[in-house]
Steps between C-alpha positions, in 0.01 A plus 500: 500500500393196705684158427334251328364207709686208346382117558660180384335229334676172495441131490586136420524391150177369335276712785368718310696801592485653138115477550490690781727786363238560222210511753686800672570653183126469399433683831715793417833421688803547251657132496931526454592158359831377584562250237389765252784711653751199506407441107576894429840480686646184271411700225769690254818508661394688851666490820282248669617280238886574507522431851361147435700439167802648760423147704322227321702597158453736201374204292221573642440804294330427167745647220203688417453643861287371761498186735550150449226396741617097458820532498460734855283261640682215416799624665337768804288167616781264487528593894371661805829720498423582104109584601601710834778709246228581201255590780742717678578665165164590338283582802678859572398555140159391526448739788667812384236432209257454712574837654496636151170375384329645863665840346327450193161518668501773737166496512427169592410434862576145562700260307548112517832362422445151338828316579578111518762543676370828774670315791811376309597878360382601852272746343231409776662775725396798269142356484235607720260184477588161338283305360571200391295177319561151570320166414551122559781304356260292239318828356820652442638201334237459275511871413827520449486194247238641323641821442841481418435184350755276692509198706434449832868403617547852356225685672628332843861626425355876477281394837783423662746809414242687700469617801224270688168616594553559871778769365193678321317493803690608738624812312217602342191776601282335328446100373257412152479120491385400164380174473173541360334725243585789304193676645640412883838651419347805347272535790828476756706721335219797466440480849864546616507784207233646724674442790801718365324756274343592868922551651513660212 
């Protein structure tokens, strides 16, 4: 059985990253979401989720089951240290699910990982390609504002836990700016789809 190609997709917050992953599902690729896998790992009492009660408390539990996301944040974002130990907790998780899903779908050719955090979990080493989508500071401010409904000092706080654009750049196969139209991004992504459908 030949290994399925698999290609990261990741980005800066408010890029349009989520955008992108629906173009290549449109086009046939099956899209793994890692924040969908983070949200099934906090759920009931599963292991993910006892490892990070284990650290940050098990008041974070619900007494009904399930995670506290506030009271986690509140207390995993309190410091770099706190961030770093989550991170380094949940991210072998992720990708033994990851591993899992690919499984799942034997008969899928390619897959694109769509991860946040690719080059934090280091799961840019199992990737064949990276892609990853990036756009100016303003557009990604407003974005952010307008979709999670928050201020800007807010939006610039989540800018700023980032990793900066040159990062992106520099270890990424391929760069989607998005700064204008949904049209533009469309075309961009479809023609690096075609690009890897043909490595494919």
């Amino acid at each position: 059985m030949e290994r399925i190609k698999l290609f990261g997709l990741t980005g800066q917050s408010g890029a349009g990253k989520s955008t992108v992953a629906r173009i290549f599902e449109e086009n046939g690729f099956l899209v793994i979401d890692a924040d969908r896998i983070v949200a099934e790992l906090y759920n009931g009492n599963s292991a993910c989720l006892m490892a990070v009660a284990s650290q940050f408390g098990k008041d974070i539990i619900k007494p009904q089951g399930g995670l506290d996301r506030t009271l986690l944040a509140k207390r995993a974002f309190s410091s770099e240290q706190s961030k770093t130990l989550l991170n380094r907790l949940v991210h072998p998780f992720v990708t033994a699910r990851l591993f899992e899903v690919l499984k799942e779908h034997p008969q899928a050719r390619a897959a694109v990982f769509d991860a946040p955090q690719l080059f934090e979990s280091n799961a840019d080493v199992i990737c064949d390609a990276v892609i990853c989508v990036i756009a100016d500071t303003e557009t990604r401010l407003q974005r952010i504002c307008r979709r999670d409904n928050i201020s800007v000092q807010q939006a610039m706080q989540r800018i700023k836990a980032q990793l900066d654009e040159d990062y992106f750049k520099k270890h990424s196969d391929f760069i989607l700016e998005n700064n204008g139209s949904e049209n533009s991004l469309n075309d961009k992504a479809v023609s690096i789809i075609n690009r890897l459908k043909n490595s494919i």
